[in-house]
gemmi code that builds the backbone of each chain (N, CA, C; Angstrom):
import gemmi

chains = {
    "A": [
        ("UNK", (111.401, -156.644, -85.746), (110.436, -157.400, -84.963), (111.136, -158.559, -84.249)),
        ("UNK", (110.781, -158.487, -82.760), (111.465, -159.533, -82.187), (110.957, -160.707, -81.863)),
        ("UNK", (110.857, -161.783, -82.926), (109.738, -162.965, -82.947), (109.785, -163.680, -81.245)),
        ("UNK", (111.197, -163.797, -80.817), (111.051, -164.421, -79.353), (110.512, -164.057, -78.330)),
        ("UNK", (110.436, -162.562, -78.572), (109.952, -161.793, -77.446), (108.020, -161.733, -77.586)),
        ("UNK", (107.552, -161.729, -78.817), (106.567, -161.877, -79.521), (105.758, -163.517, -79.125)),
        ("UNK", (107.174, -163.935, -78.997), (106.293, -165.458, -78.460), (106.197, -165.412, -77.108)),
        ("UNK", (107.432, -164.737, -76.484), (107.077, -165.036, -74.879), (105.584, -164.316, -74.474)),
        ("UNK", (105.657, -162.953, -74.812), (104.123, -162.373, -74.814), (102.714, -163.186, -74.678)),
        ("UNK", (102.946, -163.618, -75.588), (102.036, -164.751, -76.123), (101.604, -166.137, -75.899)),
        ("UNK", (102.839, -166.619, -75.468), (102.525, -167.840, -74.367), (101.970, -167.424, -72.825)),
        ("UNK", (102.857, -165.878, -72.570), (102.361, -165.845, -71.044), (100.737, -165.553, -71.209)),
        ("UNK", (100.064, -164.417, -72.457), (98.874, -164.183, -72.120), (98.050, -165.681, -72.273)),
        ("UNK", (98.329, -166.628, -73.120), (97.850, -167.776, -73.423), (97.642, -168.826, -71.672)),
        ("UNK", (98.711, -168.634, -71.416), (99.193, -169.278, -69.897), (98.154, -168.189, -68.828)),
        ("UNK", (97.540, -167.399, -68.863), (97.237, -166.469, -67.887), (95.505, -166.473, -67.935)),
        ("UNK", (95.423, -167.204, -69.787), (93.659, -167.447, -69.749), (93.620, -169.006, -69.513)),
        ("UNK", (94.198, -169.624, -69.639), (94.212, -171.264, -69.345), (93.977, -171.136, -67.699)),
        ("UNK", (95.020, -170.487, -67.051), (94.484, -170.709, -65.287), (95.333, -172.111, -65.459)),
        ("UNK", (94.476, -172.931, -64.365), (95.248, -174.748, -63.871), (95.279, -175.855, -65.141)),
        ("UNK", (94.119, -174.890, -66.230), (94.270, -176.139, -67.448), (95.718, -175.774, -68.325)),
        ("UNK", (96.242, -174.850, -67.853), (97.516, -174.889, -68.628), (98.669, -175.583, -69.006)),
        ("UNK", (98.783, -177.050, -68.242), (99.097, -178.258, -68.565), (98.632, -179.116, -69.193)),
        ("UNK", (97.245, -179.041, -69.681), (96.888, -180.193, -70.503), (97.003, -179.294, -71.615)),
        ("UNK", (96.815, -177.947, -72.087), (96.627, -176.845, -73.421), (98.287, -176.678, -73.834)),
        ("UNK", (99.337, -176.754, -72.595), (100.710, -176.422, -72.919), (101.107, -176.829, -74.321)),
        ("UNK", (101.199, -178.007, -74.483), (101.420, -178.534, -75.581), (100.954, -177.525, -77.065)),
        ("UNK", (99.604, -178.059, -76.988), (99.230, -177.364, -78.883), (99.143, -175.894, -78.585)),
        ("UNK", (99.148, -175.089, -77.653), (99.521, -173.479, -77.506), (100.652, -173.638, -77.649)),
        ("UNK", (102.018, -173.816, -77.047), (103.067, -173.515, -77.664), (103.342, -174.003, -78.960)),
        ("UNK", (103.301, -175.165, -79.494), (103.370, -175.537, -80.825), (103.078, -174.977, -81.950)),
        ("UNK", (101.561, -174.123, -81.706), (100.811, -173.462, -82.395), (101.682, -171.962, -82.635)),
        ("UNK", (101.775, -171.073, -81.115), (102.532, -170.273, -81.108), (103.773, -170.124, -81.809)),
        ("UNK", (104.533, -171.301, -81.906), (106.119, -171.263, -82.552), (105.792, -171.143, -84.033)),
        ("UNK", (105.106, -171.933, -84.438), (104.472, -172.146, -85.630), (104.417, -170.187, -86.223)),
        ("UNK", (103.919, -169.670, -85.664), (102.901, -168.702, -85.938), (104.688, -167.923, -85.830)),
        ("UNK", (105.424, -167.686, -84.809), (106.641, -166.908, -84.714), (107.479, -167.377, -85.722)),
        ("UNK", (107.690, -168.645, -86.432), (108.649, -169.031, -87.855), (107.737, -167.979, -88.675)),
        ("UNK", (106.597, -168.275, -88.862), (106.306, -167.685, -90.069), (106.221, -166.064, -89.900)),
        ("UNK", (106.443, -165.472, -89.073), (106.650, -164.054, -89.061), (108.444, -163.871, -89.363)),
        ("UNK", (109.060, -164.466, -88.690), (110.534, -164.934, -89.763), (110.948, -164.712, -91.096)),
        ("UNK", (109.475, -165.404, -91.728), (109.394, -166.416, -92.984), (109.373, -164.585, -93.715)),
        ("UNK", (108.124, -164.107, -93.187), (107.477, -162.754, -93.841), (108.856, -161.817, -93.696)),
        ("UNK", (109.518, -161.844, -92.867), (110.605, -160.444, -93.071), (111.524, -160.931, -94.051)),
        ("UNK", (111.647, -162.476, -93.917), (113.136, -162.884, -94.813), (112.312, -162.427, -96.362)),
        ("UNK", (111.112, -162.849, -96.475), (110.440, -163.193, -98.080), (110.412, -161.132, -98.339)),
        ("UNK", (110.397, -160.355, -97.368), (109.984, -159.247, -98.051), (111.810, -158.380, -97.756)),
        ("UNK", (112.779, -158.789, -97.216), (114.020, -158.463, -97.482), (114.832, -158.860, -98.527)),
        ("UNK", (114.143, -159.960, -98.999), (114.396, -160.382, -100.590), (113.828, -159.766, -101.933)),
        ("UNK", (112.786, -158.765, -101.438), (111.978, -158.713, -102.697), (111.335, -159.701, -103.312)),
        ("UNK", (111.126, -161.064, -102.696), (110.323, -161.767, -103.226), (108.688, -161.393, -103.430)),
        ("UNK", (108.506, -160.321, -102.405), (106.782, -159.986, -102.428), (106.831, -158.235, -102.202)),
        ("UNK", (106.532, -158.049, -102.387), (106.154, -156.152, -103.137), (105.764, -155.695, -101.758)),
        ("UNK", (105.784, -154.653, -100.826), (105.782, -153.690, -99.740), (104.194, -154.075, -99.624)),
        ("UNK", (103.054, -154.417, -100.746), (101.614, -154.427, -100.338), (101.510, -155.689, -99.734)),
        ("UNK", (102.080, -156.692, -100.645), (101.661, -158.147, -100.083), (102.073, -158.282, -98.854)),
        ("UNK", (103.455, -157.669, -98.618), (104.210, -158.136, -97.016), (103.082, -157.036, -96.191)),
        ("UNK", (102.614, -156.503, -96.116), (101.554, -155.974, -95.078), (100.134, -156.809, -95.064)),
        ("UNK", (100.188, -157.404, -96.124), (98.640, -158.023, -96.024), (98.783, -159.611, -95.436)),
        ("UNK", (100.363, -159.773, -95.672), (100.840, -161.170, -94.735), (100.811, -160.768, -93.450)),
        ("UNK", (101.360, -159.712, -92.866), (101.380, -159.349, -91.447), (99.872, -159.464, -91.371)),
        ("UNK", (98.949, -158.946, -91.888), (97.512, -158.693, -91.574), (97.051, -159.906, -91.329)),
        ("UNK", (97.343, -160.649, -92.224), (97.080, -162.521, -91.552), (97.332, -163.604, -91.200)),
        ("UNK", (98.687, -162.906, -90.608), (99.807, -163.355, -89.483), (98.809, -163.063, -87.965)),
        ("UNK", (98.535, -161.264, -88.407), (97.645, -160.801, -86.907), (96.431, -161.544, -86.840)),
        ("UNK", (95.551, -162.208, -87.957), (94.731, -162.757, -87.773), (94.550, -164.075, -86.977)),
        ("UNK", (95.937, -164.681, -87.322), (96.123, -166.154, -87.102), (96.240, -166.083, -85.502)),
        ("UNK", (97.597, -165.269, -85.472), (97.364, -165.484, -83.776), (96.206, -164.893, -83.113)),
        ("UNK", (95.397, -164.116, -83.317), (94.217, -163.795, -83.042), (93.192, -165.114, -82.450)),
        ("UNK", (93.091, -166.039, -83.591), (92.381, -167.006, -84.161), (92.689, -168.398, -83.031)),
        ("UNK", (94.193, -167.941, -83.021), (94.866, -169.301, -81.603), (94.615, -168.580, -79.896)),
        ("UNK", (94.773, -167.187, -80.343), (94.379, -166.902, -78.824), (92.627, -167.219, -78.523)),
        ("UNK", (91.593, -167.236, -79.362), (90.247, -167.034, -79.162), (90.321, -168.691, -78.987)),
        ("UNK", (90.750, -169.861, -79.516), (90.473, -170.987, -79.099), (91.249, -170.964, -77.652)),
        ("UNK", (92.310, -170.401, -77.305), (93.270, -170.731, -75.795), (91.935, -170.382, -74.552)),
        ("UNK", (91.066, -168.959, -75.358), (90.280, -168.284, -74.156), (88.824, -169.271, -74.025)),
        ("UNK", (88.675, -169.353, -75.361), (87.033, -170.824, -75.351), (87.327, -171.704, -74.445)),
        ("UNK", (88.711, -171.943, -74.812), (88.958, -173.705, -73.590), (89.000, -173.103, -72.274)),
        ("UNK", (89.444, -171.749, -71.995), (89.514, -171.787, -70.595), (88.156, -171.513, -70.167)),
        ("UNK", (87.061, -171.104, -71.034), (85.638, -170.526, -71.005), (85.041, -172.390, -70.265)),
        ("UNK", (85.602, -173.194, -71.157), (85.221, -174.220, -70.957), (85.426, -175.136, -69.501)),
        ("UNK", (87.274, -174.638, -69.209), (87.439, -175.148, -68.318), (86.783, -174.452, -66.813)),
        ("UNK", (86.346, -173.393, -67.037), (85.762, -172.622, -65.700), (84.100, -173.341, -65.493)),
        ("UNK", (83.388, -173.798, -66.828), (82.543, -174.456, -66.562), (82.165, -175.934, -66.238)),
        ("UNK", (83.468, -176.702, -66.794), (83.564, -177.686, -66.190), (83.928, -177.680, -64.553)),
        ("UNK", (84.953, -176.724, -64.262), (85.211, -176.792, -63.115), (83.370, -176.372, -61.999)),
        ("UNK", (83.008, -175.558, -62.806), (81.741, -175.402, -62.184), (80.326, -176.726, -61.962)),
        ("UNK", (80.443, -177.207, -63.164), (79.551, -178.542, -63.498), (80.000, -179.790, -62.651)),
        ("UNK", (81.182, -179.850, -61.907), (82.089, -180.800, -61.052), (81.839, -180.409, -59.738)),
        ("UNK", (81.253, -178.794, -59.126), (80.963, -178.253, -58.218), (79.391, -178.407, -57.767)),
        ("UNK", (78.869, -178.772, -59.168), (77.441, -178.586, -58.877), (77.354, -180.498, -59.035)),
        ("UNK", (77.810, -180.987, -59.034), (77.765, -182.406, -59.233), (78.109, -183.076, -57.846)),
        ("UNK", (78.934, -182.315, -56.950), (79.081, -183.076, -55.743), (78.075, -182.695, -54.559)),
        ("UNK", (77.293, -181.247, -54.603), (76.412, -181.123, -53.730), (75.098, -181.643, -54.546)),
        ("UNK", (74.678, -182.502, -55.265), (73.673, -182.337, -56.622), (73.073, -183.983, -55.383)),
        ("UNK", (73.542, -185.476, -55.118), (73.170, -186.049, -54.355), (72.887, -185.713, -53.346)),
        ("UNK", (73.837, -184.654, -52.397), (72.815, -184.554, -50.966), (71.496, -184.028, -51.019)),
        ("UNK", (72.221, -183.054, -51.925), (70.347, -182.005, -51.896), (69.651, -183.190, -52.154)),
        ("UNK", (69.385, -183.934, -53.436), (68.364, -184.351, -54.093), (67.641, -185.581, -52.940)),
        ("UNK", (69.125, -186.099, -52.097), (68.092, -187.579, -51.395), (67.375, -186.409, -50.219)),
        ("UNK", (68.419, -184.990, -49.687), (67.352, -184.485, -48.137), (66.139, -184.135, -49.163)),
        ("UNK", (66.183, -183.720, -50.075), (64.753, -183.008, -50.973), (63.759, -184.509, -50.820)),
        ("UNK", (64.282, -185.282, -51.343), (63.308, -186.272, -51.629), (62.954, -186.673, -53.173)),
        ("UNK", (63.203, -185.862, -53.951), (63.014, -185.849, -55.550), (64.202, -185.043, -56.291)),
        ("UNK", (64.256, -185.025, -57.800), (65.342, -184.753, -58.097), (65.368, -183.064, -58.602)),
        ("UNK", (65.782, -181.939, -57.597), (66.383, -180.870, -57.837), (67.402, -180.984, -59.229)),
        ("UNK", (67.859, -181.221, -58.949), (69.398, -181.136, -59.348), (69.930, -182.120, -60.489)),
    ],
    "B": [
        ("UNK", (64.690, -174.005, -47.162), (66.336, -173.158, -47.013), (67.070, -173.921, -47.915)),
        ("UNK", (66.962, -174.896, -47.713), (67.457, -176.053, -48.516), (67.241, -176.124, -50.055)),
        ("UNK", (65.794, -175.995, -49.787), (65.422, -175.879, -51.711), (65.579, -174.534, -52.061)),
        ("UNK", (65.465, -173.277, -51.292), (66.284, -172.136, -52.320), (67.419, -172.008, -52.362)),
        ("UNK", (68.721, -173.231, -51.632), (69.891, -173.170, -52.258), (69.946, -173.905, -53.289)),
        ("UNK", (69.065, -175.252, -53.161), (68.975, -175.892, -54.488), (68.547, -175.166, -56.218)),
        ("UNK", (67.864, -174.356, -55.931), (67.033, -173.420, -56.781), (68.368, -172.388, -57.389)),
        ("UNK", (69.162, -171.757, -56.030), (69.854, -171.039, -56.197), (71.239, -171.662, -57.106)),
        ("UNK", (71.589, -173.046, -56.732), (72.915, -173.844, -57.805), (71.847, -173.633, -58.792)),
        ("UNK", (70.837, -174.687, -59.154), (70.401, -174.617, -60.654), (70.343, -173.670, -61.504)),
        ("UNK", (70.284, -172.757, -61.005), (69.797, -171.303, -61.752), (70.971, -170.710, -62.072)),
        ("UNK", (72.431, -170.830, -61.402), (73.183, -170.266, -61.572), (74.459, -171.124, -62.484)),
        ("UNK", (73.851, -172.580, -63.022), (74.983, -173.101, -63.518), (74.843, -172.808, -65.141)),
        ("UNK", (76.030, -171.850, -65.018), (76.021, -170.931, -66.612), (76.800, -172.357, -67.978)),
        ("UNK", (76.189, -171.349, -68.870), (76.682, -172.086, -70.218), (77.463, -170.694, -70.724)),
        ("UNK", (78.973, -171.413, -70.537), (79.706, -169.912, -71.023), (79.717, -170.070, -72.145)),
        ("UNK", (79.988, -171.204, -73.388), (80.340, -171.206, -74.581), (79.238, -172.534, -74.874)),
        ("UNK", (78.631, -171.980, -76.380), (78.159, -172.569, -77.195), (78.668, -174.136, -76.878)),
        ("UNK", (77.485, -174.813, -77.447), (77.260, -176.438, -77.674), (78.177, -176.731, -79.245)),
        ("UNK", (78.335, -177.974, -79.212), (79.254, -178.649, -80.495), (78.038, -178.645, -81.626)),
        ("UNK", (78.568, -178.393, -82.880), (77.566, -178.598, -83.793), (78.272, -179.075, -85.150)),
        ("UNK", (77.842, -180.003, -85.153), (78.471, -181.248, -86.199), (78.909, -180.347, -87.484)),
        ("UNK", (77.457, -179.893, -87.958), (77.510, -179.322, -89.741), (78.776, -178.292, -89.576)),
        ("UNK", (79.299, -177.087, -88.421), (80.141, -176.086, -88.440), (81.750, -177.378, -88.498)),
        ("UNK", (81.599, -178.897, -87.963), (83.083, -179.482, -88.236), (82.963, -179.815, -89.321)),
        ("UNK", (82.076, -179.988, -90.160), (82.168, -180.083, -91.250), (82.606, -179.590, -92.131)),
        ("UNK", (81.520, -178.138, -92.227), (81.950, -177.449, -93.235), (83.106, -176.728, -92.858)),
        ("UNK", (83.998, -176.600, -91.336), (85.424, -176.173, -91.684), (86.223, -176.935, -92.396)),
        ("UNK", (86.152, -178.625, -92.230), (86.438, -179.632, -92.699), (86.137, -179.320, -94.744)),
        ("UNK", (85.260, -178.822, -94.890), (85.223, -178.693, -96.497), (86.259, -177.252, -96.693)),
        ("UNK", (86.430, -176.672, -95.853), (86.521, -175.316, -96.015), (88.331, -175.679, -96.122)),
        ("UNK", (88.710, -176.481, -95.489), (89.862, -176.856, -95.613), (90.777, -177.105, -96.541)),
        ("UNK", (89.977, -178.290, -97.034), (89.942, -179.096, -97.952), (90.103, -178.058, -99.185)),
        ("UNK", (89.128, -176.930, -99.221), (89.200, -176.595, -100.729), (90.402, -175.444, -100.545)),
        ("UNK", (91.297, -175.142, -99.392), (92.031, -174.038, -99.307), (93.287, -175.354, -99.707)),
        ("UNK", (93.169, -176.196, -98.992), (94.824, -176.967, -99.105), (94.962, -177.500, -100.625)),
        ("UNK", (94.017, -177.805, -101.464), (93.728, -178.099, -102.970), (94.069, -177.081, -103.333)),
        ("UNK", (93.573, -175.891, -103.555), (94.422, -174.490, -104.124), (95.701, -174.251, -103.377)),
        ("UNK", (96.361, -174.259, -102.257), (97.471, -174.110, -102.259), (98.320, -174.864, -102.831)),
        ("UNK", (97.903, -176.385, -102.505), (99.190, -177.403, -103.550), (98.889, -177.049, -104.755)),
        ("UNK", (98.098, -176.654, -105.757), (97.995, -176.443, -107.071), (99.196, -175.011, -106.942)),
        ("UNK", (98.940, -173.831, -106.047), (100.193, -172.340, -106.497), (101.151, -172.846, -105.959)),
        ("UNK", (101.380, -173.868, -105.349), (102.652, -174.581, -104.713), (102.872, -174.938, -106.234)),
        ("UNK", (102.969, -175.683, -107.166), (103.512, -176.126, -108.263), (103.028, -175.326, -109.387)),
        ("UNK", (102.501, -173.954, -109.320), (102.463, -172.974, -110.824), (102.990, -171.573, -110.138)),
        ("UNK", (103.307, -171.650, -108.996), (103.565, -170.308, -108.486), (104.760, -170.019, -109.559)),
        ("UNK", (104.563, -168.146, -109.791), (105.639, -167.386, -111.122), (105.262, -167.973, -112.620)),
        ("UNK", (104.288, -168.956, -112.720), (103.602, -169.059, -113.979), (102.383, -168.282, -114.538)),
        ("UNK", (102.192, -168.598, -115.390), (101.234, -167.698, -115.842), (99.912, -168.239, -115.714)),
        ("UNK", (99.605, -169.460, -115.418), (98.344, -170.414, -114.781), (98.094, -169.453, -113.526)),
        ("UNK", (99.220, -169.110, -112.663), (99.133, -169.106, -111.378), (98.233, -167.439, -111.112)),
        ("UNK", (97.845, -166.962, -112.978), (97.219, -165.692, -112.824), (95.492, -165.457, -111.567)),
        ("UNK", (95.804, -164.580, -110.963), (93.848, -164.096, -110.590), (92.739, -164.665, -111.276)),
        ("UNK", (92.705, -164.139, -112.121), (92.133, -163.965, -112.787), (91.536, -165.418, -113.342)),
        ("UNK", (92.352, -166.385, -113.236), (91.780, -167.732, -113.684), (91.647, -168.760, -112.411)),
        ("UNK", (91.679, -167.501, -111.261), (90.987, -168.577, -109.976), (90.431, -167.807, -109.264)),
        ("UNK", (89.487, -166.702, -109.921), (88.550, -166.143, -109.263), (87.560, -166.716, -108.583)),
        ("UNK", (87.275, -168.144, -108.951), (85.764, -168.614, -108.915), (86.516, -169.363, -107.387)),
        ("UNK", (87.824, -169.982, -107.122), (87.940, -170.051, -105.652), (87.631, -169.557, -105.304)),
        ("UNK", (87.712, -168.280, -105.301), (87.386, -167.104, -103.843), (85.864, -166.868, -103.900)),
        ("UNK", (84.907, -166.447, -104.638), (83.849, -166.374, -104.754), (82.901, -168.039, -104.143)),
        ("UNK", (83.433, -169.005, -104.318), (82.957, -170.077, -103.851), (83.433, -170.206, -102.142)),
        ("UNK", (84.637, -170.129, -101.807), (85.111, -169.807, -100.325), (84.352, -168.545, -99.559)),
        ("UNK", (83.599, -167.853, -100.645), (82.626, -166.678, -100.057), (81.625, -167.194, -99.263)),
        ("UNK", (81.221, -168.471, -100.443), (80.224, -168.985, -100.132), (80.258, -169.584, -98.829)),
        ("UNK", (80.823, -170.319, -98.385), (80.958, -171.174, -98.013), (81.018, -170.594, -96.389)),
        ("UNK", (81.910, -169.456, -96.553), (82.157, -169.261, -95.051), (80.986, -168.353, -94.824)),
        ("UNK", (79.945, -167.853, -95.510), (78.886, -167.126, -95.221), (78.003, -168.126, -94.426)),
        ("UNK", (78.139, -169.184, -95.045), (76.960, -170.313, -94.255), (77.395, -170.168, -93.317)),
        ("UNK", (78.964, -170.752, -92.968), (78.986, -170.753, -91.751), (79.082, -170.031, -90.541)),
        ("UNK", (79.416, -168.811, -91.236), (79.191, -167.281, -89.865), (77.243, -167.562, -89.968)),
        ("UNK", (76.496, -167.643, -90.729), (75.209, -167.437, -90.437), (74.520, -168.525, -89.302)),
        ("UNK", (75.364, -169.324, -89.460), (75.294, -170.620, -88.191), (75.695, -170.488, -87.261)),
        ("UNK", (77.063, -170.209, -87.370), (77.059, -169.579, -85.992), (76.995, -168.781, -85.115)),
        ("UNK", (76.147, -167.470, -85.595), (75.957, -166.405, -85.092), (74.137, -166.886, -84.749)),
        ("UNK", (73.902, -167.570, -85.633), (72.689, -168.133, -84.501), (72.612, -168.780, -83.094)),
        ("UNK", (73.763, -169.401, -82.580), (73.920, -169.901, -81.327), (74.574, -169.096, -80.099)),
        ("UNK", (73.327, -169.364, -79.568), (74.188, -168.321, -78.106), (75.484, -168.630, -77.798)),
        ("UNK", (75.878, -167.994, -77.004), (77.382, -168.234, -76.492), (78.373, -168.328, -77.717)),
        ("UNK", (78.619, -167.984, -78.860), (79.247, -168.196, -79.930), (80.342, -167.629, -80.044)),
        ("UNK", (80.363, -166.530, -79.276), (80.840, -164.852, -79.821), (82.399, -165.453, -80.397)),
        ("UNK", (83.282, -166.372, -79.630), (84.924, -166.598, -80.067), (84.720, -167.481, -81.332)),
        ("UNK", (83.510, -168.665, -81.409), (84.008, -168.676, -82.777), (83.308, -167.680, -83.781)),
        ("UNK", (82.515, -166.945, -83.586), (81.868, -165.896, -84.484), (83.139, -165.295, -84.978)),
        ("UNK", (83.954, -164.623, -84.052), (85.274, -163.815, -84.036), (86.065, -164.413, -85.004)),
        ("UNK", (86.103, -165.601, -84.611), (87.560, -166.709, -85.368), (87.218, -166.372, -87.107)),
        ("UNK", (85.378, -166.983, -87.175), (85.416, -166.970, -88.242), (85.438, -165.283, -89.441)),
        ("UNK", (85.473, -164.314, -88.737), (85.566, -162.655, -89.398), (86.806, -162.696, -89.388)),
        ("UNK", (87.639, -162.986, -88.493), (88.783, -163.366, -88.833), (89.663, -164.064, -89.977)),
        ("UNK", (88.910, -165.014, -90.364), (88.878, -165.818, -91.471), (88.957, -165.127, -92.477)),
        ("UNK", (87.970, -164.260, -92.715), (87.234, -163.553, -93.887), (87.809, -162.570, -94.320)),
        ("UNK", (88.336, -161.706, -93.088), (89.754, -160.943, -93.552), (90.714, -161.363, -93.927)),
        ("UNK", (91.090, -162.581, -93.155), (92.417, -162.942, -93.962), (92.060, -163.338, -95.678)),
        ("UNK", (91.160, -164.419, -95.803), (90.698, -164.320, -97.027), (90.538, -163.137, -98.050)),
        ("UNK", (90.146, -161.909, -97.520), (90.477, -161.044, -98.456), (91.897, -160.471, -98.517)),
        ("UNK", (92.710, -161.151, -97.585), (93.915, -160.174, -97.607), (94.766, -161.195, -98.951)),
        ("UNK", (94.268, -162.277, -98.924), (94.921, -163.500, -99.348), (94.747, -163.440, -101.170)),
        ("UNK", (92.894, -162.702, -101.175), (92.948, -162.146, -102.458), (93.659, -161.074, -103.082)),
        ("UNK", (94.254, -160.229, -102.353), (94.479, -159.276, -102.668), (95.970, -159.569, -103.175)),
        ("UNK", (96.808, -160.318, -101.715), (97.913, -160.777, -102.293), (98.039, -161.185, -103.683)),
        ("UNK", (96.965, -162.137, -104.006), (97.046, -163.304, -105.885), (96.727, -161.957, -106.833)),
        ("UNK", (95.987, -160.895, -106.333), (95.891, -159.872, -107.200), (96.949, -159.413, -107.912)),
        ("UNK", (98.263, -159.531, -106.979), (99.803, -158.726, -106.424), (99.946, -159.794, -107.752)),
        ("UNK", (100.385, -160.678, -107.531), (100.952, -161.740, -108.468), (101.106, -162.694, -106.894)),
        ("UNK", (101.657, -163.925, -107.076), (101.869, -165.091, -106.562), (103.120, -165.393, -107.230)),
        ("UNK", (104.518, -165.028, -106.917), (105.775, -165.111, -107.432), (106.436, -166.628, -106.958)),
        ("UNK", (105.948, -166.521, -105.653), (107.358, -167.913, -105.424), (106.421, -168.093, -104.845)),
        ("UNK", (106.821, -169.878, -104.796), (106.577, -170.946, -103.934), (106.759, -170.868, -102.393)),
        ("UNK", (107.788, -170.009, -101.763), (107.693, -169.544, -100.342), (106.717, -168.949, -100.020)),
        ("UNK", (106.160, -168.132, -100.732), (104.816, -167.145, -100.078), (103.771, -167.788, -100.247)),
        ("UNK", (103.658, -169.039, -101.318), (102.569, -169.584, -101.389), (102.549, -170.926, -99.666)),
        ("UNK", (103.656, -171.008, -99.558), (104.326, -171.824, -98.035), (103.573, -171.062, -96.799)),
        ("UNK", (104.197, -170.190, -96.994), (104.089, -168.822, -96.139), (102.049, -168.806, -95.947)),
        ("UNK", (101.478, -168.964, -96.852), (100.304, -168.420, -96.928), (99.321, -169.307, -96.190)),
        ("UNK", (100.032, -170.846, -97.030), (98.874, -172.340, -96.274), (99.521, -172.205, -94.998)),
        ("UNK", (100.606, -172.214, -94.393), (101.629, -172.240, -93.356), (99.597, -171.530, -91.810)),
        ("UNK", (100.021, -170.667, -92.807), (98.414, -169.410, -91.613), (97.377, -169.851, -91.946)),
        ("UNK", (96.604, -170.029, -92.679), (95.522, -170.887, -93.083), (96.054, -172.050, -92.304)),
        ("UNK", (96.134, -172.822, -92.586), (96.434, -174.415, -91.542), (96.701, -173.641, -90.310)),
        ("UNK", (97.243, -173.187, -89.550), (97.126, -172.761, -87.870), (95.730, -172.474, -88.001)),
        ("UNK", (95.339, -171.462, -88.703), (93.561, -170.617, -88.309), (92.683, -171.764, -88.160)),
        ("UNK", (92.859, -172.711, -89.561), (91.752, -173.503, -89.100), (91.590, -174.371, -88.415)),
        ("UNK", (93.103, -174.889, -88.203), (93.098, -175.656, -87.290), (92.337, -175.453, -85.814)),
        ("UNK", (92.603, -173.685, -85.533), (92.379, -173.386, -84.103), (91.119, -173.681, -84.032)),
        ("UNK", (90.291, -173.146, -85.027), (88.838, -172.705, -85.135), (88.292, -174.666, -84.641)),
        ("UNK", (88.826, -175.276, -85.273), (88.487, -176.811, -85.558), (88.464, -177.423, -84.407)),
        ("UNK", (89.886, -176.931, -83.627), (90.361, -177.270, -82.311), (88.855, -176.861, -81.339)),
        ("UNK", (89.002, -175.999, -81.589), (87.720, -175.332, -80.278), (86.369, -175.969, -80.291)),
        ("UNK", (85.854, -175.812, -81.863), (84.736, -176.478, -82.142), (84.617, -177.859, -81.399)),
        ("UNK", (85.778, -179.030, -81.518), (85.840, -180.290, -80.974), (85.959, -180.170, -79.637)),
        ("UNK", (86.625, -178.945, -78.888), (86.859, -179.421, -77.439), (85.465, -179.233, -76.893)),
        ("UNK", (84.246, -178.694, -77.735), (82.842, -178.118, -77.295), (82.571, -179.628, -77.456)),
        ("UNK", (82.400, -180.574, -78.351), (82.135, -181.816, -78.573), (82.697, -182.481, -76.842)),
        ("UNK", (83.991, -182.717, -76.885), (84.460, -183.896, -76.114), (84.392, -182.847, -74.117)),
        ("UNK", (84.166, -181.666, -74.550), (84.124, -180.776, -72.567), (85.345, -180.535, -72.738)),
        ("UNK", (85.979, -180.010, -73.529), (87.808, -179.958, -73.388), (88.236, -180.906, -72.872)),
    ],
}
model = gemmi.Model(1)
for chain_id, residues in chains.items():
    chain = gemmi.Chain(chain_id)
    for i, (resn, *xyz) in enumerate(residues, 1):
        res = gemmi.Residue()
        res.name, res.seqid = resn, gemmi.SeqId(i, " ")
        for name, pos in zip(("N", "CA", "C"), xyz):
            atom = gemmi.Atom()
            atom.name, atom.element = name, gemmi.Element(name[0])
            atom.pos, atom.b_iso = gemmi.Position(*pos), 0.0
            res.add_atom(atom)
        chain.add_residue(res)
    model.add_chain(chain)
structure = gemmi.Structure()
structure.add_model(model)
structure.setup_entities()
């Protein structure tokens, strides 16, 4: 398993649901990500030792796959978030004209 | 013309993801708490005979608990579906995590190894919940 290549994957799909917020998320996505690639490291060194039995090292991978799972679904919420902020910032600058030509508050 | 474009923004400004809800930072916040307390405890009995299943069954059965509330919470709120996900996610790993202590709990690395993923998961889950609080 090639943990670097595993991370690049993973930052780009991370980088590809962020869109323009991918500078303020850069930070704790990659951090998170590296995090997550040591400990897949951690799992081949601990099961090339025999420290953990052929079942446990599959049920670590299983929640290894969970974890990054778990960091990609917060990377995609924030960008869920950032498409609606970007939308709520759209509806906020036409939200005064309408409301003074209306006369009352639309918007 | 005017007011059915007005009509037409209002109507169309979506709520993609669920609202912040205090009790779900919480109880990840407890949920935490009682995973990082059992790991520092197999952090210092891991390869002992304390460190058996069998005499920390009632963790896992109580962490049952716990995360049931909170999938039932949040599968009540619209827009939920990623942390709904996060938290089944959870629940598998949790059983994978039992299954491991079933195995035995030999060294102190795997018990490393174990909080190491637990602390990212919940963190993420925690992360998201708050950026719903503050708008990202």
């Amino acid at each position: 398993m090639n943990t670097r290549e595993v991370l690049k994957e993973m930052t780009l799909a991370a980088k590809g649901s962020l869109g323009d917020k991918w500078p303020e998320m850069k930070s704790y996505t990659e951090s998170e990500l590296k995090k997550l690639a040591e400990t897949m490291s951690m799992i081949q060194k601990l099961s090339a030792s025999d420290a953990i039995t052929k079942k446990q090292a599959k049920l670590l991978l299983d929640i290894q796959k969970n974890t990054a799972r778990t960091v990609m679904l917060t990377v995609e919420g924030m960008g869920l978030m950032a498409v609606e902020k970007t939308l709520d910032n759209a509806f906020a600058v036409v939200k005064t004209p309408i409301n003074t030509l209306l006369g009352w508050k639309l918007l | 013309m005017l007011f059915l474009f007005g009509l037409l923004v209002s109507a169309c400004t979506p709520q993609l993801i669920s609202t912040y809800d205090e009790k779900v930072e919480n109880s990840l916040m407890e949920l935490h708490g009682k995973l990082e307390t059992f790991f520092i405890e197999m952090e210092d009995i891991a390869g002992t005979p304390a460190a058996d299943y069998m005499l920390h069954k009632g963790f896992y059965d109580d962490l049952q608990f716990n995360l049931s509330y909170l999938s039932i919470r949040c599968r009540a709120k619209l827009n939920n579906e990623k942390t709904v996900e996060q938290l089944e996610l959870l629940e598998s790993s949790l059983k994978s995590l039992e299954e491991i202590h079933k195995e035995g709990i030999a060294s102190y690395e795997l018990v490393r190894t174990l909080r190491e993923q637990f602390n990212i998961a919940l963190t993420a889950i925690l992360q998201l919940e708050l950026a719903k609080k503050r708008g990202l």
